[in-house]
C-alpha positions in Angstrom: -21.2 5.9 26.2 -18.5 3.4 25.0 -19.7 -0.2 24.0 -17.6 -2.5 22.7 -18.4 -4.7 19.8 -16.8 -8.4 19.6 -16.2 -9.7 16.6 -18.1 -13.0 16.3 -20.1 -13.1 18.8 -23.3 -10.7 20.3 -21.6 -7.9 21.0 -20.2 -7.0 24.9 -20.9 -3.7 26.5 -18.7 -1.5 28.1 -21.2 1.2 29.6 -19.4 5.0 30.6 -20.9 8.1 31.2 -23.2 10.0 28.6 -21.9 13.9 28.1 -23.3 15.7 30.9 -24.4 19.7 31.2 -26.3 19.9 28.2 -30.4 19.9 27.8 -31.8 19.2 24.5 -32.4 22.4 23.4 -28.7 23.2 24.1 -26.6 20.9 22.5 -22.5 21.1 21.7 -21.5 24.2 19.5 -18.6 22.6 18.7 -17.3 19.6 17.0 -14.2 19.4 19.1 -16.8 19.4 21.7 -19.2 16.8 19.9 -16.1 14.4 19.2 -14.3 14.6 22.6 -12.4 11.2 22.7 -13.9 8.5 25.4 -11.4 7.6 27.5 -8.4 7.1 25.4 -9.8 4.0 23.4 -7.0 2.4 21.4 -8.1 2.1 17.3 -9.8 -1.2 16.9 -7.8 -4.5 15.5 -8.7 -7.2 13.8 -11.0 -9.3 16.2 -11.0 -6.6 18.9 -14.0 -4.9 20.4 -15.6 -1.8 18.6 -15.7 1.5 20.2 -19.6 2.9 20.4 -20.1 6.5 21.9 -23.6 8.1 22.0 -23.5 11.3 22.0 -26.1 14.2 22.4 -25.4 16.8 19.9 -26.5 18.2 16.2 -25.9 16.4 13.0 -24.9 19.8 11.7 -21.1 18.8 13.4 -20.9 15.3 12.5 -17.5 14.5 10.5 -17.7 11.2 9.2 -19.9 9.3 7.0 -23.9 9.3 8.4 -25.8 6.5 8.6 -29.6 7.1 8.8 -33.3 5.4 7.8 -36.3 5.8 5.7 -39.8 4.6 6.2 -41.2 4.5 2.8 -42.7 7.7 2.1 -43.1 10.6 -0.9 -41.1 12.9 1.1 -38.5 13.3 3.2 -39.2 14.8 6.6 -37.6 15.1 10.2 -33.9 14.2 10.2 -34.1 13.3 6.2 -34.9 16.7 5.1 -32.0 18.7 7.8 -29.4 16.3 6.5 -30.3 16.0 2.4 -30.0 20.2 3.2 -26.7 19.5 4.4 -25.2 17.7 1.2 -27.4 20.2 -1.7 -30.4 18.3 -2.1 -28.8 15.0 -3.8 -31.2 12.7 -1.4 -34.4 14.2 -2.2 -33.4 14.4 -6.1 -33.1 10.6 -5.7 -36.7 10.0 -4.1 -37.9 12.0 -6.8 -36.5 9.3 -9.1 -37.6 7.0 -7.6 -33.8 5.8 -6.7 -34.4 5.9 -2.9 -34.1 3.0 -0.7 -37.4 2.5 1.1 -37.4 -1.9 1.3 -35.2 -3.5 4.2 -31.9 -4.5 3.4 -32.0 -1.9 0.4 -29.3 1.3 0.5 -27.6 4.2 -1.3 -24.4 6.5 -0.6 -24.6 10.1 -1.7 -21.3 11.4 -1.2 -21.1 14.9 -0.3 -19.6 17.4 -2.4 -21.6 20.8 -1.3 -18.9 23.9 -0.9 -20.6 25.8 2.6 -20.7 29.3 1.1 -19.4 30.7 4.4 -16.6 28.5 4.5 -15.8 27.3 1.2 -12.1 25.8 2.3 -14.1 23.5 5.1 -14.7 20.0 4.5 -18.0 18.6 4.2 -19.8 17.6 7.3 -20.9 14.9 7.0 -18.4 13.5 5.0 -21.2 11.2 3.0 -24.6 9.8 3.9 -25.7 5.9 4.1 -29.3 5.8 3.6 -31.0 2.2 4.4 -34.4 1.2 3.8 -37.2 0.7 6.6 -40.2 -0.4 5.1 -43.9 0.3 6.3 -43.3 2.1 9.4 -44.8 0.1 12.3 -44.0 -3.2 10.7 -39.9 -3.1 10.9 -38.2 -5.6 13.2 -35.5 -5.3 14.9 -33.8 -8.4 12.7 -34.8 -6.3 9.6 -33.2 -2.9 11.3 -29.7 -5.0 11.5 -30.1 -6.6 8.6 -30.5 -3.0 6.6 -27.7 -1.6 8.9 -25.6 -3.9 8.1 -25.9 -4.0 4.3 -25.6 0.1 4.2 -22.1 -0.3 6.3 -21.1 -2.9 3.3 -21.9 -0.7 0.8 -20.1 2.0 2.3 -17.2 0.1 3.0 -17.2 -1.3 -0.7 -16.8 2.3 -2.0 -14.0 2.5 0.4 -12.1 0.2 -0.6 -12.6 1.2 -4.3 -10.9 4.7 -3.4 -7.0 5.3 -4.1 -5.4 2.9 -1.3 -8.5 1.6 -0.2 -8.7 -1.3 2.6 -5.5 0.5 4.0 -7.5 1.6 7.4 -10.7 1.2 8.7 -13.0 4.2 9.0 -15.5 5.7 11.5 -19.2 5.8 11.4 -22.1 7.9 12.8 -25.4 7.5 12.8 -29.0 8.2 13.9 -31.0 6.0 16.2 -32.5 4.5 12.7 -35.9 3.2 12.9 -36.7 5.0 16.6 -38.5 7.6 14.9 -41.6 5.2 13.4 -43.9 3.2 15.3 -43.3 -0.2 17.4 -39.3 0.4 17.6 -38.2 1.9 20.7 -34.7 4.0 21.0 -32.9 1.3 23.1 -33.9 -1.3 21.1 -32.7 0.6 17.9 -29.4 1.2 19.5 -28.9 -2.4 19.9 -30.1 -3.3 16.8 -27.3 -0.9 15.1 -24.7 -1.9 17.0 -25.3 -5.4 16.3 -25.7 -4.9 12.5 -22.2 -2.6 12.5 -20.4 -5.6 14.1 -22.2 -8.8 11.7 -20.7 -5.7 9.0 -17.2 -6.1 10.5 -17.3 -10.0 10.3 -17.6 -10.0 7.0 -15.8 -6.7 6.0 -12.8 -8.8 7.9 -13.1 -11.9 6.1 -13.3 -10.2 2.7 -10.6 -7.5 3.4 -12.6 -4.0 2.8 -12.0 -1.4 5.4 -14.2 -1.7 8.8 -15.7 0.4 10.8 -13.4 1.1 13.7 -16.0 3.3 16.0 -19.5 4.2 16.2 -21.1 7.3 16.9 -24.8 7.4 17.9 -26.1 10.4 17.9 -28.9 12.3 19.0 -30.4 15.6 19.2 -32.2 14.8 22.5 -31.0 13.9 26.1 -33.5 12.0 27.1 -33.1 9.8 23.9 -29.5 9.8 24.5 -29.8 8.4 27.5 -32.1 6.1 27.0 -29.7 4.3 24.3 -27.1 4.6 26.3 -28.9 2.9 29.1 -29.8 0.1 26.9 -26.0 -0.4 25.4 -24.6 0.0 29.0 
C-alpha cells in the first residue's frame, strides 16, 4: 500500500495493492522480500508527497529505525517484549527505571547495538527503536496518537542530525499500527493517525532543517490487519 503524504496539508492517498499470497501465520522469510520496492517511487523532496507502504510481515526483518507504543503498564508485553528481545533488553531495563515513556507526547530512542551471535558481521535489525507514550489504554485519542507520533519522529530525527553529517539525507521509518492493540482505537484509524503525525513531523523537520522521514513502513504481523490499514489509507 503506497500513500502519499503532502506537506502542509491532510495528507492525500495514493492506494496500491497490499502483498498478496501470504496468510498470517506465513509471513515473508525474507527481508528482500519484506522491503520489495512499490512501484518505483522516486525519494521524497522537499514539499513532495511521502511514500507509505503497509506491509504484512515480522518485525524480526525490519531495517530501519521502529516506531512503536506503550500503554502505561509494569511490563512489557505483545510486540514490546519481541522487539526489547531484539535490541538485548535495553527497553525493559528502562521501565524498570522508571525511564519509560508511558504519557502522550512523551518518547525515548534506544539505539541498538546487540551483536546476533549467529551473525555477528550483520547489522542490527532494527536499526533503533522510537518508543512513544499512550497513556491509560482505552482513553487515547486519535489527536493524542499523532501528537505522540509525531514527537517520537522529532526525537529521532534530532539524534540524526546530531550524527557525523547529519541533516545530509532524510531517513526511512517503520512502525507498528501504535495504539491498535488497546481498547477504543481501531487499526484504520491508527494508521491514519500515524501517517498524519509522520507528515506534521516533516513540516517541521523541513522548516528547522533535521533530516525527514522520506518513507513509511506499516507493518503488521497479520493480514487481516494489514488490510484493514491499508483499506483505510487507500
Amino acid at each position: 500500500t503506497t500513500r502519499g503524504a503532502a506537506a502542509d496539508r491532510p495528507a492525500e492517498r495514493v492506494p496500491n495493492r497490499p502483498s498478496r499470497g501470504k496468510r498470517a501465520s506465513e509471513p515473508p522469510s525474507l527481508s528482500s522480500e519484506l522491503f520489495a520496492r512499490d512501484g518505483g517511487a522516486a525519494p521524497t523532496a522537499a514539499g513532495a508527497r511521502l511514500p507509505i507502504t503497509v506491509l504484512n510481515g515480522n518485525l524480526k526483518f525490519v531495517n530501519p529505525p521502529l516506531l512503536l507504543g506503550h500503554y502505561v503498564s509494569t511490563k512489557l508485553g505483545g510486540t514490546e517484549a519481541v522487539v526489547d528481545r531484539l535490541i538485548g533488553g535495553a527497553m525493559g531495563e528502562a521501565l524498570q527505571a522508571g525511564l519509560y515513556p508511558s504519557v502522550p507526547g512523551t518518547q525515548q530512542v534506544f539505539v541498538n547495538t546487540r551483536v546476533h551471535p549467529d551473525q555477528p558481521l550483520s547489522m542490527p535489525r532494527p536499526a533503533a527503536v522510537v518508543v512513544v507514550g499512550l497513556g491509560e489504554e482505552g482513553r487515547l485519542r486519535l489527536t493524542e496518537l499523532s501528537d505522540s507520533v509525531r514527537q517520537g519522529v522529532l526525537a529521532f530525527a534530532q539524534r540524526e542530525s546530531e550524527q557525523p553529517g547529519g541533516g545530509a539525507t532524510g531517513f526511512e521509518l517503520a512502525a507498528t499500527l501504535v495504539g491498535s492493540g488497546g481498547v477504543g482505537v481501531r487499526v484504520g484509524a491508527a494508521a491514519q493517525a500515524i501517517a498524519q503525525g509522520v507528515a506534521d513531523a516533516n513540516q517541521r523537520l523541513r522548516r528547522i532543517g533535521w533530516p525527514q522521514v522520506t518513507k513509511l513502513h506499516l507493518v503488521e504481523l497479520f493480514m487481516d490487519r494489514a488490510t484493514e490499514a491499508h483499506q483505510a489509507l487507500g
